[in-house]
C-alpha positions as CSV (number, residue, x, y, z in Angstrom):
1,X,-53.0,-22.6,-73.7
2,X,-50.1,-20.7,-73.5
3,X,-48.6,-18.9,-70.2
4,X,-45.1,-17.8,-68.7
5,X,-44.1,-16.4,-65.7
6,X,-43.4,-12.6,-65.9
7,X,-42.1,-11.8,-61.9
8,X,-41.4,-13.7,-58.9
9,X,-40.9,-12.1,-55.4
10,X,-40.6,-13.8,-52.4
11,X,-44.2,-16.3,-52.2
12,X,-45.7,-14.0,-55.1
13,X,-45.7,-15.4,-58.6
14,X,-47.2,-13.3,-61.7
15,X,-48.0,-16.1,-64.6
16,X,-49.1,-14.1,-68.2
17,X,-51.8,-16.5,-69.5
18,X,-53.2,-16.1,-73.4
19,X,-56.7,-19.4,-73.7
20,X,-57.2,-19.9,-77.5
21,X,-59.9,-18.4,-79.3
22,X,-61.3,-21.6,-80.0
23,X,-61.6,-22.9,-76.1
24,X,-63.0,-19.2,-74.9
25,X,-66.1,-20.2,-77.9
26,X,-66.7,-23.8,-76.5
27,X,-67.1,-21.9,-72.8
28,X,-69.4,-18.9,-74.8
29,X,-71.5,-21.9,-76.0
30,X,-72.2,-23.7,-72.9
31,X,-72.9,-20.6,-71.3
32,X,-75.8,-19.6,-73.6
33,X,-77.2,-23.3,-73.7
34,X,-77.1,-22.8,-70.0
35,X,-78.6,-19.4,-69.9
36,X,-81.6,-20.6,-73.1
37,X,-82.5,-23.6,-70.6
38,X,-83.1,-20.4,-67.5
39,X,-84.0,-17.4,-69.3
40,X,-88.2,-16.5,-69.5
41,X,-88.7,-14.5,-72.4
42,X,-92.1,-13.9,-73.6
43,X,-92.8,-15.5,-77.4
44,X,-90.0,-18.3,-76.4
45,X,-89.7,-21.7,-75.1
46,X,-87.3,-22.0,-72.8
47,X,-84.1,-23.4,-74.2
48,X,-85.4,-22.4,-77.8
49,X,-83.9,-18.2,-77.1
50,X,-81.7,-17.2,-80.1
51,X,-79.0,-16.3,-79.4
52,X,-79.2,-12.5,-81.0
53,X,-82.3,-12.5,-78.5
54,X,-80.8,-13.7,-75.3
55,X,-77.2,-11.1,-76.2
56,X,-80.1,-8.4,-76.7
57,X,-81.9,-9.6,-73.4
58,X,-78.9,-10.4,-70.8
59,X,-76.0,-8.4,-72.3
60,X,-72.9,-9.5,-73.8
61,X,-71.2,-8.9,-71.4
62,X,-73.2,-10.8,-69.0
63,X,-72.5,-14.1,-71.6
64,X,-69.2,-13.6,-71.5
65,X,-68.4,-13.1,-67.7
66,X,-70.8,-16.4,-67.6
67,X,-68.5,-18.4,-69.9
68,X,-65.2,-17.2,-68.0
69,X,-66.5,-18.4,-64.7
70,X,-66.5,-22.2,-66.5
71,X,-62.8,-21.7,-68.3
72,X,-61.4,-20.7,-65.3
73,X,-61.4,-22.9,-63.4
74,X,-59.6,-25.6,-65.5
75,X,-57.3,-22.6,-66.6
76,X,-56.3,-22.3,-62.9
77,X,-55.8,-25.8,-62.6
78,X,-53.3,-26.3,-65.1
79,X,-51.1,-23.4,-64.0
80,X,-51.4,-25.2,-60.7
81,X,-49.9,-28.1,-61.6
82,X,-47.7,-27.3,-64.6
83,X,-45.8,-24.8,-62.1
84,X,-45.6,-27.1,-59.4
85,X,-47.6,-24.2,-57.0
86,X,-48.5,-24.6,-53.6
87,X,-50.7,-22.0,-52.8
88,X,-52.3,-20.2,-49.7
89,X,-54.8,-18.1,-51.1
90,X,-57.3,-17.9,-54.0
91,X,-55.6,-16.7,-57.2
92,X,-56.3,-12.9,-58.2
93,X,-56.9,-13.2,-62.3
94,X,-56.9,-10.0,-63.9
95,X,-58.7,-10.3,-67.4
96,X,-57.2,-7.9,-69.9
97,X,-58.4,-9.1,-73.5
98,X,-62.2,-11.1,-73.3
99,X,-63.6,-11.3,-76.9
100,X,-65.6,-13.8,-78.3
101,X,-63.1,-14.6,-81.6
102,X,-59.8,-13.5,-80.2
103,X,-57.6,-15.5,-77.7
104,X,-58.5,-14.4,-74.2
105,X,-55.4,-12.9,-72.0
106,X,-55.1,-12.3,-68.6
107,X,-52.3,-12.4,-65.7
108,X,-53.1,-14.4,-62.7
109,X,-51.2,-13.4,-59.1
110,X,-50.6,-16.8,-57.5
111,X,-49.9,-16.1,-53.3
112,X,-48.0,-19.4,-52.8
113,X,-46.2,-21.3,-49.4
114,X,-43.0,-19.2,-49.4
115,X,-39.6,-21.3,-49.1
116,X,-38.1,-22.3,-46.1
117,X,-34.4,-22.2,-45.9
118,X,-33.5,-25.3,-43.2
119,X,-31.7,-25.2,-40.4
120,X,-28.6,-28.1,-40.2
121,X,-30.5,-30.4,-37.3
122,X,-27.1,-32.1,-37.3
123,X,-25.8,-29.2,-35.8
124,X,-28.4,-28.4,-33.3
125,X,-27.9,-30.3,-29.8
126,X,-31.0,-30.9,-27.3
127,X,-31.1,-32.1,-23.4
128,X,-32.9,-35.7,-22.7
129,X,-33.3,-35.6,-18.9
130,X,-32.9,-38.6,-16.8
131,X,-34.8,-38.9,-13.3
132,X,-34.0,-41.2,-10.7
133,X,-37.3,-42.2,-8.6
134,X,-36.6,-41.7,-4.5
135,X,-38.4,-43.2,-1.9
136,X,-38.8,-39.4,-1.3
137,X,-40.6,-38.9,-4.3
138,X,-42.8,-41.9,-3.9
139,X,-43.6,-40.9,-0.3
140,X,-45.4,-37.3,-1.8
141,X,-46.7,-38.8,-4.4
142,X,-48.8,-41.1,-2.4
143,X,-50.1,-37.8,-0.1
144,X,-51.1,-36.1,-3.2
145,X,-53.3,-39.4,-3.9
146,X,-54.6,-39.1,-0.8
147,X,-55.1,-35.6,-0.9
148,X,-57.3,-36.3,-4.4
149,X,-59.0,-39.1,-3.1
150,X,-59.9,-37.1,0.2
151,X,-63.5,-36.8,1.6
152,X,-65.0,-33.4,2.6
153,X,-66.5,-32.9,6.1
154,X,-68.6,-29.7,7.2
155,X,-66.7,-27.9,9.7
156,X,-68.7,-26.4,12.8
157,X,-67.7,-24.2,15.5
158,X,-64.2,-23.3,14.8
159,X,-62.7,-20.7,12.7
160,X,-60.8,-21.9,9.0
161,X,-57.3,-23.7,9.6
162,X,-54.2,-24.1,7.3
163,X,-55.5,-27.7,6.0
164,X,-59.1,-26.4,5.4
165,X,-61.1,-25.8,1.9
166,X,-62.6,-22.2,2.4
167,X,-66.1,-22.0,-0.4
168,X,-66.2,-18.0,-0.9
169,X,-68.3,-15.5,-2.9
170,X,-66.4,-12.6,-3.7
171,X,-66.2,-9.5,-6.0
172,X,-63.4,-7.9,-7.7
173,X,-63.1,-4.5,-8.2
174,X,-60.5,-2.4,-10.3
175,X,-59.5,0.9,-8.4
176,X,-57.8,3.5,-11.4
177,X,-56.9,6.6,-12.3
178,X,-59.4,6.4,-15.0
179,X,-62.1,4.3,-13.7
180,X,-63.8,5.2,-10.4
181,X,-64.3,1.5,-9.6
182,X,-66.1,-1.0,-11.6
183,X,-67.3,-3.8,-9.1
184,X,-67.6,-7.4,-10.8
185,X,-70.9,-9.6,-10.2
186,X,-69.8,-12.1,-7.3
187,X,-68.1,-15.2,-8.1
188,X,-68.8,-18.5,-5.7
189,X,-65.1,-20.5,-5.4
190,X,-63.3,-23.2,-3.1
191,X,-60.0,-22.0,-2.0
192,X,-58.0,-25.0,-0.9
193,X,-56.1,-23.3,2.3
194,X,-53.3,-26.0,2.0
195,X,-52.8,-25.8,-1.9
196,X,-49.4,-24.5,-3.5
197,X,-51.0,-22.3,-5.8
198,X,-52.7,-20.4,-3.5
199,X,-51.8,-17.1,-3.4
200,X,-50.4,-15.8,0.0
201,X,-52.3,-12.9,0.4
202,X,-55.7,-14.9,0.3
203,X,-54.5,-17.8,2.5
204,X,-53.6,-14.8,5.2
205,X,-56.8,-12.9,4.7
206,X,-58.7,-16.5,5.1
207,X,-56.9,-18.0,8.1
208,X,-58.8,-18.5,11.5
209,X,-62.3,-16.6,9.7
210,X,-65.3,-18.1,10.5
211,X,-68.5,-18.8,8.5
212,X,-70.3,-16.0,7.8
213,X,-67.5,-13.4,8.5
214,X,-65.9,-11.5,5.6
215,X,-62.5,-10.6,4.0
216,X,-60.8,-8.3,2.2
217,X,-57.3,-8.7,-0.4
218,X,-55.8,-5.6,-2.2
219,X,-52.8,-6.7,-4.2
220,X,-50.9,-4.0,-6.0
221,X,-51.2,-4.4,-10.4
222,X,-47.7,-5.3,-11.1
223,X,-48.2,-8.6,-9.1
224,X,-51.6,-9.6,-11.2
225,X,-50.4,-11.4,-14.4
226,X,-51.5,-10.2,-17.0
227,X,-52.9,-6.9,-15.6
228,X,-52.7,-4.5,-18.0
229,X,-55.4,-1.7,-17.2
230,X,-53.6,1.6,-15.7
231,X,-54.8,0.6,-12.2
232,X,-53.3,1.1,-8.4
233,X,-54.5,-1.9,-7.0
234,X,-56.8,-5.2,-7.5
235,X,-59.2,-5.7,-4.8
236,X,-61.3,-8.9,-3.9
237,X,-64.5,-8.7,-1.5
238,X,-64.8,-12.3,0.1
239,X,-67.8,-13.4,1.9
240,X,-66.8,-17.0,3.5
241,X,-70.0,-19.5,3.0
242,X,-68.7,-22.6,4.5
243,X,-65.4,-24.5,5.6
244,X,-64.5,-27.9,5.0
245,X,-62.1,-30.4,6.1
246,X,-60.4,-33.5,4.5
247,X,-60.4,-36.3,5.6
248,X,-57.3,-38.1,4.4
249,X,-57.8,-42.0,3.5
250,X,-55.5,-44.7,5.2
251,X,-52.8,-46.1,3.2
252,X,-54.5,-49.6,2.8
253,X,-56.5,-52.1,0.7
254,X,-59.4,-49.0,-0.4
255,X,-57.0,-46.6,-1.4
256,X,-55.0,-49.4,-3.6
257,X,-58.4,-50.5,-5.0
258,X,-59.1,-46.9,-5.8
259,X,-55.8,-45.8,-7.6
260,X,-55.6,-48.6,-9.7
261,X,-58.7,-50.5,-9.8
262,X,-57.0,-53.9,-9.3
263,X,-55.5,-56.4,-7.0
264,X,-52.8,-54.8,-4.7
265,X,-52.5,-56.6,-1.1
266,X,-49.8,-55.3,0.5
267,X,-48.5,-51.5,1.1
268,X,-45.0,-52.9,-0.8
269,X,-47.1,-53.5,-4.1
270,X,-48.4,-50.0,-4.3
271,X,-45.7,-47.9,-3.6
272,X,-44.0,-50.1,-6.4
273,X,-47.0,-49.7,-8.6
274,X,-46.7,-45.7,-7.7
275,X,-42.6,-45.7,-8.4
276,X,-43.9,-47.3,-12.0
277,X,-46.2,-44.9,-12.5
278,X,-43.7,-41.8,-11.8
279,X,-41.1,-43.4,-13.9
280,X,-43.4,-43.4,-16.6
281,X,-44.5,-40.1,-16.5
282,X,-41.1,-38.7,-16.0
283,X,-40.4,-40.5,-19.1
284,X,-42.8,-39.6,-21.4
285,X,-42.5,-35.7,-19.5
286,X,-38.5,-36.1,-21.2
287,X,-39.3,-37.5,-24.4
288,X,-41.8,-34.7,-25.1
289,X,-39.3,-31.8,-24.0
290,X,-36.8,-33.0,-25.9
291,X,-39.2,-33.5,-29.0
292,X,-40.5,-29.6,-28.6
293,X,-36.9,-28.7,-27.9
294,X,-36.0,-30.2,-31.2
295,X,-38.7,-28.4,-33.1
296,X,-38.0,-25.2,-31.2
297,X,-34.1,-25.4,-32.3
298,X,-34.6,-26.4,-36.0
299,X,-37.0,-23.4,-36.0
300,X,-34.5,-20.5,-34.4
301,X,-32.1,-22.1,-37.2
302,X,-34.3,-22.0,-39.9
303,X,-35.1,-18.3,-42.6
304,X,-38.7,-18.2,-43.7
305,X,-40.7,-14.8,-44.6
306,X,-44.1,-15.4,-43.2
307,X,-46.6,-14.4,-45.1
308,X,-49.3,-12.2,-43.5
309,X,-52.4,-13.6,-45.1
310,X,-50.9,-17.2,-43.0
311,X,-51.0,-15.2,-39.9
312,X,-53.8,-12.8,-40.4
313,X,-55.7,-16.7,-41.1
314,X,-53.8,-18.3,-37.4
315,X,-54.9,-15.3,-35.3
316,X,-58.2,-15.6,-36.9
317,X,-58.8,-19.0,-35.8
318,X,-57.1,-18.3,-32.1
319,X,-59.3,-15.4,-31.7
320,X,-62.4,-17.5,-32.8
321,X,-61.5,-20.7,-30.0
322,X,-60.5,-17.8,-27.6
323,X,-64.7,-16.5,-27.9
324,X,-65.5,-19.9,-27.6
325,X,-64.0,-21.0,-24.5
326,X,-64.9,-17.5,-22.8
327,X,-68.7,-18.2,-24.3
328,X,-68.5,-21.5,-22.5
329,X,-67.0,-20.7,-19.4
330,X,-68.7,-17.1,-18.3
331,X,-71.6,-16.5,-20.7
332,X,-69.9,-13.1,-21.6
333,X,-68.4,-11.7,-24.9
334,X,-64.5,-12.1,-25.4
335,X,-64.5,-8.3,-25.2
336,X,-66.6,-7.9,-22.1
337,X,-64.8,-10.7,-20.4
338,X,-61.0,-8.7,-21.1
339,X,-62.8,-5.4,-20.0
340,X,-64.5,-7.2,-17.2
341,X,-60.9,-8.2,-15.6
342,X,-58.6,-5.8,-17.0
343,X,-57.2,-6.9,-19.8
344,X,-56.5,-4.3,-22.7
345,X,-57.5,-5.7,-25.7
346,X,-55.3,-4.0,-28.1
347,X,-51.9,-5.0,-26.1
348,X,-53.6,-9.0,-26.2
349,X,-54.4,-9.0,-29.8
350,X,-51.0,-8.0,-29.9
351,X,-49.3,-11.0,-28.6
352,X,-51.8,-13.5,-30.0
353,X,-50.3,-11.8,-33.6
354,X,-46.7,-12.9,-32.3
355,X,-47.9,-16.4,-31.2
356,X,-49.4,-16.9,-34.1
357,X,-46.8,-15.7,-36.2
358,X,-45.0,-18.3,-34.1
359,X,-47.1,-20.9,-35.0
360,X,-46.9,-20.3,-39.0
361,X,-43.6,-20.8,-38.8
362,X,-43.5,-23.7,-37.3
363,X,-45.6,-25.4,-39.1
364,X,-44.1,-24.3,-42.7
365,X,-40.7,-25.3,-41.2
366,X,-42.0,-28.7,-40.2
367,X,-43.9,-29.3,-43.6
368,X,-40.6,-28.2,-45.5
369,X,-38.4,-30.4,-43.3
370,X,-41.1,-33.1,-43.9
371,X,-40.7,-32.9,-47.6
372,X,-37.2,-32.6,-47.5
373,X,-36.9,-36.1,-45.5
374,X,-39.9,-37.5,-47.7
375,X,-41.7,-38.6,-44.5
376,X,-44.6,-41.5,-45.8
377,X,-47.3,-42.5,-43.9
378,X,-48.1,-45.9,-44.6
379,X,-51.6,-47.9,-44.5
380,X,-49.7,-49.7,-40.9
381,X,-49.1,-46.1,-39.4
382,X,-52.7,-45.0,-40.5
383,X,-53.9,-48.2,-39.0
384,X,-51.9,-48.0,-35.8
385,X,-53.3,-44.4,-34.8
386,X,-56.9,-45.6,-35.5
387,X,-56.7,-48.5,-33.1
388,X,-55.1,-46.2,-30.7
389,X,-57.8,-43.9,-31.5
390,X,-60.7,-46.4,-30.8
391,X,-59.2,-47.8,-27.6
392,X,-58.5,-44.3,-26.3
393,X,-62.7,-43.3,-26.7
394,X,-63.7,-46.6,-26.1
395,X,-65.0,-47.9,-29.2
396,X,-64.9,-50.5,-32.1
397,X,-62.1,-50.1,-34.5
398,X,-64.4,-50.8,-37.4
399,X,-66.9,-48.4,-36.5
400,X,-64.1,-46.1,-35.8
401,X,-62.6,-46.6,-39.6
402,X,-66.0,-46.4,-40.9
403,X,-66.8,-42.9,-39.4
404,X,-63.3,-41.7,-41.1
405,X,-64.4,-43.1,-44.1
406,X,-67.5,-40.9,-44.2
407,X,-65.4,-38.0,-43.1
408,X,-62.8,-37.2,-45.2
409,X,-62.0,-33.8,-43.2
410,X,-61.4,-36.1,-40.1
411,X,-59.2,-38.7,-41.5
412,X,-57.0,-36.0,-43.3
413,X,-56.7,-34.6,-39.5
414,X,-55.6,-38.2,-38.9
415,X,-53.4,-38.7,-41.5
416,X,-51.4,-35.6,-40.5
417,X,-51.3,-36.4,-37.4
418,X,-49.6,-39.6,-37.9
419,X,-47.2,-37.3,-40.6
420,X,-46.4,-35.3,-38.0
421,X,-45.5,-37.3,-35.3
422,X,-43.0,-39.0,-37.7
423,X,-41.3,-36.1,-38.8
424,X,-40.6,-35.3,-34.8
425,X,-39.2,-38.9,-35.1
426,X,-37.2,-38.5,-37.9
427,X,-35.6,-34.8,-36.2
428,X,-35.0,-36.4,-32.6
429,X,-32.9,-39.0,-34.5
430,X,-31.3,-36.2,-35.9
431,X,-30.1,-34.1,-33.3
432,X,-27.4,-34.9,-30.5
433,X,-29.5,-36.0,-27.7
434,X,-27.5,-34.9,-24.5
435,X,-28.4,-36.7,-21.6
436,X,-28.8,-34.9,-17.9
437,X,-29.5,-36.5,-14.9
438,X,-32.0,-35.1,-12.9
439,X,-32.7,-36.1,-9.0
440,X,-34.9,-34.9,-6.4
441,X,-34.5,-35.3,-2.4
442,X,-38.3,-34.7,-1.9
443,X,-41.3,-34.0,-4.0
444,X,-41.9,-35.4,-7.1
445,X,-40.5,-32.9,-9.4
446,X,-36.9,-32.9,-10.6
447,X,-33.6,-30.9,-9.4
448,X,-30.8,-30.7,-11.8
449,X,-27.9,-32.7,-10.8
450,X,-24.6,-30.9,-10.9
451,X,-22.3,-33.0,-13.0
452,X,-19.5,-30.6,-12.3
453,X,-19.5,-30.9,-8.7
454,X,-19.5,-34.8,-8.9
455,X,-16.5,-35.1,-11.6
456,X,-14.6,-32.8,-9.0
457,X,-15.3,-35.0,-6.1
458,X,-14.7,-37.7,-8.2
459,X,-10.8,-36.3,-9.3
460,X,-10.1,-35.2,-5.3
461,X,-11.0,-38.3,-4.2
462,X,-8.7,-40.2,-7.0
463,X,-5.9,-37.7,-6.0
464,X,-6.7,-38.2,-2.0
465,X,-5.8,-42.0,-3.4
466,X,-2.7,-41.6,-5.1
């Protein structure tokens, strides 16, 4: 077989492709012994057609197109991997000579994983940010434990108060120029009165209502998120069903059994255990920003075209989980769902194009930078994320290995998952990690500490010195 490329733009390459005579004739001749064994023609055993009888029968062209489907695929196959091509769609062959005794020729349109040109990650700098645990932020996170571990008591004969979970049935209806007002079926929820993410405007309307009574909460469209329907206002009908109180449990021997299901006797022990527990997850919350900032930075640095049939594929498959989870959670069709709360579908499939271009990229400039750094992923690595696999479902690491051995799809998603999360390695190390010290007075988030301020302390006191 002989071929050559004849143009190459951007991720298209053309290859001009000219199969011998002699290899189109074997393909002609396993089609017809193919075609003998199925055809039913009256005065004929099957498999025992003549030829002449089965060309006059089925067509010649119908023989031929039959012996192209088998030499194409090994045709492709070679091109594949003589030219090194990486492709992300199925190959478009146009066929421009297919005779039985000449050399067949055709050009073949490869769509292949365009090129990625790198960003420097020596260049690119990221922020690492170091909390310090108070005794502040140990003190709140113990009330949110006993906030979660709380018990619910009926409250009767007094109205709702600011610590009090409010169950309501309410409607929401969409008041527009262009609608006249299309109510929603009620919807049964527990508004935690006390809760930071309440909004203000229900916590209000709620306040000092009593079972039974009702309330009403217009808020204007530009302070919805994600309210994109030409309307004046939002409006929610609520109907309050019942109020509850917490009851908060002491700080003693049930609540430490509780939190950490082991032997804690004294109230010094579990706030220790707690200031652990906060270290670590500030830790792990820093590693992981500073890993995504990483990605994020090599990616602004990097040039790649992205190709639309990569996106056209992403926003496919976003679309498709997005129908699922609505499915799941309401009952309703993705459409009548967006329509049902006033989303414009249009202006959404439009950003979910942009995240998912978004995504593409990111993972091309990933699997280039991958390459480029010849990240491995050993028979140890593999074996490390099963274990960690079994123990984190519970199960038997052999039975765990044996299901991935029967699932090849799964244990390729394994496989890059391991390949991944050592190519975020391999970048960290990379970059110039920049640490900042973070400190909060209260609450267990994180303030940022001003460095500046201190240094200039630090330099008046040194001259207050001198």
């Amino acid at each position: 077989m002989r071929s050559e490329i004849v143009s190459q733009e951007k991720n298209i390459v053309k290859i001009k492709v000219e199969v011998p005579e002699g290899e189109f004739r074997e393909s002609m001749e396993k089609a017809i012994s193919e075609l003998r064994q199925k055809a039913e023609i009256k005065g004929f055993r099957k498999g025992k057609v003549p030829k002449n009888i089965l060309e006059m029968r089925l067509g010649k062209d119908t023989i031929k197109s039959e012996a192209l489907e088998k030499l194409l695929p090994k045709t492709l196959d070679t091109l594949i991997e003589e030219y090194e091509l990486e492709l992300i769609d199925t190959p478009k062959v146009d066929i421009e000579t297919l005779e039985e005794d000449k050399p067949v020729l055709m050009t073949v349109t490869f769509e292949t994983r365009p090129e990625v040109e790198l960003g420097d990650p020596a260049a690119l700098e990221v922020e690492k940010r170091i909390v310090e645990i108070t005794g502040d932020m140990v003190d709140e996170a113990i009330d949110q434990l006993r906030e979660t571990f709380a018990e619910r008591k009926p409250v009767e004969g007094r109205p709702a108060g600011p610590q009090d979970i409010v169950h309501v049935q309410y409607a929401v209806k969409v008041d527009s120029e262009e609608e006249t007002g299309e109510k929603q079926e009620p919807v049964k929820a527990d508004i935690d009165l006390s809760a930071d993410n309440v909004r203000e405007e229900f916590r209000e309307a709620l306040l000092g209502k009593n079972v039974g009574e009702t309330a009403v909460v217009e808020i204007p469209k530009e302070n919805i998120e994600d309210a994109e329907k030409p309307s004046e206002t939002v409006r929610f009908d609520l109907e309050i069903l019942s109020i509850e109180e917490k009851q908060l449990p002491e700080i003693g021997p049930e609540l430490y059994s509780r939190v950490f299901g082991e032997d804690v006797n004294t109230e010094e022990e579990f706030r220790e255990k707690v200031r652990e527990a906060l270290k670590s997850r500030f830790e792990a919350e820093s590693i992981e920003g500073c890993r995504q900032e990483a990605i994020s930075k090599l990616c602004d640095a990097s040039n790649v075209e992205v190709p639309d049939k990569l996106i056209e594929r992403q926003v496919e498959e976003i679309k498709r989980e997005e129908e699922q989870r609505i499915q799941q959670q309401t009952g309703k069709s993705r459409e009548e769902y967006f329509n049902e709360i006033g989303i414009d579908l249009s202006e959404h499939e439009n950003e979910i194009r942009k995240r998912a271009e978004n995504m593409v990229k990111r993972s091309l400039v990933l699997q280039s930078y991958a390459e480029r750094e010849k990240i491995q992923v050993a028979q140890k690595d593999l074996m490390e994320e099963i274990n960690a696999l079994a123990q984190s479902i519970g199960a038997e690491t052999e039975k765990v290995q044996q299901f991935l051995a029967n699932d090849r799809k799964r244990l390729e998603e394994v496989f890059g998952r391991v390949r991944y999360k050592k190519t975020i390695d391999r970048l960290v190390e990379s970059v110039k990690v920049n640490e900042k010290p973070l400190v909060k007075e209260t609450g267990t988030g994180a303030e940022e500490v001003n460095t500046e301020d201190v240094n200039n302390k630090d330099a008046k006191n040194k001259e207050d010195d001198a």
